[in-house]
Rosetta silent file (secondary structure, phi, psi, omega in degrees, C-alpha in Angstrom):
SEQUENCE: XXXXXXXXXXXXXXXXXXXXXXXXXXXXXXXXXXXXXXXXXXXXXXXXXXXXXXXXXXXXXXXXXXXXXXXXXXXXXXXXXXXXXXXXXXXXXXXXXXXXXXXXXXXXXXXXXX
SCORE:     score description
SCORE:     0.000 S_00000001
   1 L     0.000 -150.459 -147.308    0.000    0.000    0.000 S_00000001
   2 L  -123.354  139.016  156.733    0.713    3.768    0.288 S_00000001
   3 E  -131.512  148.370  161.988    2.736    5.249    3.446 S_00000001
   4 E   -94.217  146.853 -179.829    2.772    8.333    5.040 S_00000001
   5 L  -100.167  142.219 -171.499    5.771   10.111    6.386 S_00000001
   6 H   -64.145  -16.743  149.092    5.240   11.528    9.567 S_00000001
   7 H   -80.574  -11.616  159.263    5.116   14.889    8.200 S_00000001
   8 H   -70.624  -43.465  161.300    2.435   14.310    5.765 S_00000001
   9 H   -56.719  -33.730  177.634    0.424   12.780    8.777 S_00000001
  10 H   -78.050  -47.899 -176.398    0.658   15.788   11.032 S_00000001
  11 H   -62.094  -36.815  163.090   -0.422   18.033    7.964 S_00000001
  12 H   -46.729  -66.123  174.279   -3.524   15.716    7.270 S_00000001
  13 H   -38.465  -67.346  170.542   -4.401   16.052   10.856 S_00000001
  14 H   -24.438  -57.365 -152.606   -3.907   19.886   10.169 S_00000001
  15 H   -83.970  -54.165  156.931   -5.950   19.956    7.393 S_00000001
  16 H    -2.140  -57.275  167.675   -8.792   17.566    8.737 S_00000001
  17 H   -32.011  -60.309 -175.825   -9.058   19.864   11.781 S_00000001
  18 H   -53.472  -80.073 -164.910  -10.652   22.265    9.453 S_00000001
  19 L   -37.442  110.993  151.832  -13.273   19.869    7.686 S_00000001
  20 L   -17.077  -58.250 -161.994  -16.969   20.691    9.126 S_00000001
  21 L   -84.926  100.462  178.304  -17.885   16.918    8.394 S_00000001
  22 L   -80.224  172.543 -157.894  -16.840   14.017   10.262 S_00000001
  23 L    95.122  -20.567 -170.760  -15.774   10.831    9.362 S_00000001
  24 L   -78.254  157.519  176.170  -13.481   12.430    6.534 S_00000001
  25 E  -132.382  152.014  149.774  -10.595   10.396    5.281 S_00000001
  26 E   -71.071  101.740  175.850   -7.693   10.706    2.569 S_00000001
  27 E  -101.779  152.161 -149.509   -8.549    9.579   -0.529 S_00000001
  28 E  -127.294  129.801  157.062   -5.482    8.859   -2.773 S_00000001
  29 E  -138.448  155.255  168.568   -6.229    7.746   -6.671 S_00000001
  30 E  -105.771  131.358  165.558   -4.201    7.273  -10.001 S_00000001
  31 E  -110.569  144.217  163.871   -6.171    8.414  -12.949 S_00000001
  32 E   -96.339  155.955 -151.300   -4.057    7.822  -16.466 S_00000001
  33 L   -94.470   -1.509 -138.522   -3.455   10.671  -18.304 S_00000001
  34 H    70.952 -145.328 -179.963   -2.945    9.251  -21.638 S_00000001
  35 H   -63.392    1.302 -166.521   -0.317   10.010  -23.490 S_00000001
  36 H   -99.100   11.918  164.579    0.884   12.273  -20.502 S_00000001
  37 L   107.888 -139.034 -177.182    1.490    9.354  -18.130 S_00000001
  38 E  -134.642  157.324  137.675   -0.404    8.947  -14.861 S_00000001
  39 E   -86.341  128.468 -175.926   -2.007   11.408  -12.295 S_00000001
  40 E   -76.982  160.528  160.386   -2.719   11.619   -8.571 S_00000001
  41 E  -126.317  161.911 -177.671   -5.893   12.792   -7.340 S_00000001
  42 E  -164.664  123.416 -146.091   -5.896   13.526   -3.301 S_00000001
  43 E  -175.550  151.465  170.675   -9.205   14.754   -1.749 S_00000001
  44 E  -102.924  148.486 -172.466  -11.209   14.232    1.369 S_00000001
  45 E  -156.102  154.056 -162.104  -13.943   11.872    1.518 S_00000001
  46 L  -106.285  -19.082  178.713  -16.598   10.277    3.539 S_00000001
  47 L   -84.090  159.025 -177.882  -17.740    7.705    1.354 S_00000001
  48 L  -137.791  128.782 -177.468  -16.578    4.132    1.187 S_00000001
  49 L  -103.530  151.982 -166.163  -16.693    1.753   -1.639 S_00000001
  50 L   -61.529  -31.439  177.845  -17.035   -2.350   -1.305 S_00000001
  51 L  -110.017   47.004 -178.302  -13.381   -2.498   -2.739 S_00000001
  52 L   -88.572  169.239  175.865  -11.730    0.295   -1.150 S_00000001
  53 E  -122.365  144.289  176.036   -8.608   -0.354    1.276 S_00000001
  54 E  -127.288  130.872  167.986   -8.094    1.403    4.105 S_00000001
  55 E  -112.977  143.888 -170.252   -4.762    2.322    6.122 S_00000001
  56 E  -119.218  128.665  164.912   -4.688    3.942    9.366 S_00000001
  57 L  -115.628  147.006 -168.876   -1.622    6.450   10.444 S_00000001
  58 L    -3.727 -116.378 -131.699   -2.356    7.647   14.180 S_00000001
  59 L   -91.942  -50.811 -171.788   -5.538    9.607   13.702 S_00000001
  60 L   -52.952  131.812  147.423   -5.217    9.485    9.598 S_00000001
  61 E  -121.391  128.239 -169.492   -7.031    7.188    7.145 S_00000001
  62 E  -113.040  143.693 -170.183   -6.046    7.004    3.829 S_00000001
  63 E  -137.723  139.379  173.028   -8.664    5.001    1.328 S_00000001
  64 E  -116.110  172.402  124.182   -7.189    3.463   -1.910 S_00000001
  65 L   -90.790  154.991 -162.686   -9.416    1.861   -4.750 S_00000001
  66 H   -50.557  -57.382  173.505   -8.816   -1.299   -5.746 S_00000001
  67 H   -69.542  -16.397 -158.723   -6.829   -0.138   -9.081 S_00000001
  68 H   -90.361  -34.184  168.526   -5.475    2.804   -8.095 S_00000001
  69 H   -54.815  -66.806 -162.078   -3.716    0.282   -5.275 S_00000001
  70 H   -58.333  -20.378 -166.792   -1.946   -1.798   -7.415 S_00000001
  71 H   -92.005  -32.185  179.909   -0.082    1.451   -8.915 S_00000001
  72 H   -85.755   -0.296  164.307    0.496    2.875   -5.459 S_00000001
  73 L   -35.221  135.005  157.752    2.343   -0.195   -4.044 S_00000001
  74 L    79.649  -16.308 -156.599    5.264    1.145   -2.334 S_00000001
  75 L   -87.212  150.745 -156.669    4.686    4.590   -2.824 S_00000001
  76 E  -141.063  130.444  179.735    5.217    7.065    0.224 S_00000001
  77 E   -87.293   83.032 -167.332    3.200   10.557    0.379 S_00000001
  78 E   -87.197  150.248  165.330    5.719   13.263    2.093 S_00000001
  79 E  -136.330  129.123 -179.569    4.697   17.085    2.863 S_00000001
  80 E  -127.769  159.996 -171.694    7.815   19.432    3.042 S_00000001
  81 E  -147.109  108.524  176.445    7.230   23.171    3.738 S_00000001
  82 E  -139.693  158.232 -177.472   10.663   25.282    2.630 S_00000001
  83 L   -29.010  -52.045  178.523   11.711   28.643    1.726 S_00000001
  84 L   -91.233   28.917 -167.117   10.825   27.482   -2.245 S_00000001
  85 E   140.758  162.513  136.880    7.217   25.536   -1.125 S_00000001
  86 E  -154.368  162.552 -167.760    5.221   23.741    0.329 S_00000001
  87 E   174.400  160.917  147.327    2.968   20.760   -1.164 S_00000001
  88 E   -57.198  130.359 -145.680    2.582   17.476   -1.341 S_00000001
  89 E  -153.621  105.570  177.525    5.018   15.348   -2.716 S_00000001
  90 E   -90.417   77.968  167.372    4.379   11.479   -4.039 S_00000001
  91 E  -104.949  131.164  150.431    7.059    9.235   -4.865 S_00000001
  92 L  -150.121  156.892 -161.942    6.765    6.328   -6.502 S_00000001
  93 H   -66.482  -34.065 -168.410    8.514    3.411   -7.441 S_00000001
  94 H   -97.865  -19.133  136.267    5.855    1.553   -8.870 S_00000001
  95 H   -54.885  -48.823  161.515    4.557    3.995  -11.386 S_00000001
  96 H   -55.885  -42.572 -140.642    8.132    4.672  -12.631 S_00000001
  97 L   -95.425  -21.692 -162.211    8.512    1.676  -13.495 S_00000001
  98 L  -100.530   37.433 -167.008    4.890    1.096  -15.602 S_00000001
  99 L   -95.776  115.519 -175.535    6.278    4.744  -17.131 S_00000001
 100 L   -90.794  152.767 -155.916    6.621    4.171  -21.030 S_00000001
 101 L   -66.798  123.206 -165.179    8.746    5.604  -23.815 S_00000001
 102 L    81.517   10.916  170.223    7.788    9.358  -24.418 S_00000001
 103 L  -113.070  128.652 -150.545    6.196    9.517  -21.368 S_00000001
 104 L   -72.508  165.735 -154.894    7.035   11.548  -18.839 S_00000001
 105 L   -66.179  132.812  164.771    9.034   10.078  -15.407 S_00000001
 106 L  -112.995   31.143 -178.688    6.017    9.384  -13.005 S_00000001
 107 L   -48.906  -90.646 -167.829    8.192    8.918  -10.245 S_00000001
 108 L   -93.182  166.160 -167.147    7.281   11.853   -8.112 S_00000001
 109 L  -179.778   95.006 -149.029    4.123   14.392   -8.220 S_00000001
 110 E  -112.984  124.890  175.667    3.756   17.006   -6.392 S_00000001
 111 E  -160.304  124.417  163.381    0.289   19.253   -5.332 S_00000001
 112 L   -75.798   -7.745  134.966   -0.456   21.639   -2.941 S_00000001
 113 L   -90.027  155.150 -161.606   -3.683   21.197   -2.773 S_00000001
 114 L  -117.576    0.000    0.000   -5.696   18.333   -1.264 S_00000001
């Protein structure tokens, strides 16, 4: 599955805090882009689907779908906050590798919004 670094968990928390509704979770998906590779999507959500996966980091839940899990094997969700950003920051291993000729490196992927 997907991990969090403990600064992406404390920012989740952070951001969570905020959300009116309770019950919200992190949901994490790959959409493919086409010819442009693959995309993250990262959003809070309340709903639960019969094949979703769920991971728990202290307080944090992160929900996968069934496909978007096999691409996110191994993959570790970091939040850095420096002089030149802050954002979200996805690397993975397991996307690089299903990354095809002309297509750009899907190692890492970075968004500052959830």
């Amino acid at each position: 599955g997907v991990t969090l670094t403990d600064s992406a968990v404390s920012k989740v928390c952070d951001l969570l805090s905020n959300e009116a509704e309770p019950g919200m979770r992190l949901r994490i998906s790959v959409k493919s882009g086409g010819c442009s590779g693959f995309s993250y999507d990262m959003f809070f959500d309340s709903d639960l689907n019969p094949r979703d996966e769920i991971f728990s980091f202290d307080t944090v839940q992160v929900v996968c779908d069934a496909e978007s899990l096999k691409l996110l094997t191994g993959a570790t969700l970091d939040y850095t906050d420096s002089i030149s950003g802050a954002g979200f920051k996805i690397t993975n291993p397991t996307l690089l590798a299903h990354a095809g000729a002309g297509t750009p490196s899907a190692r890492q992927h970075q968004s500052e919004d959830l």
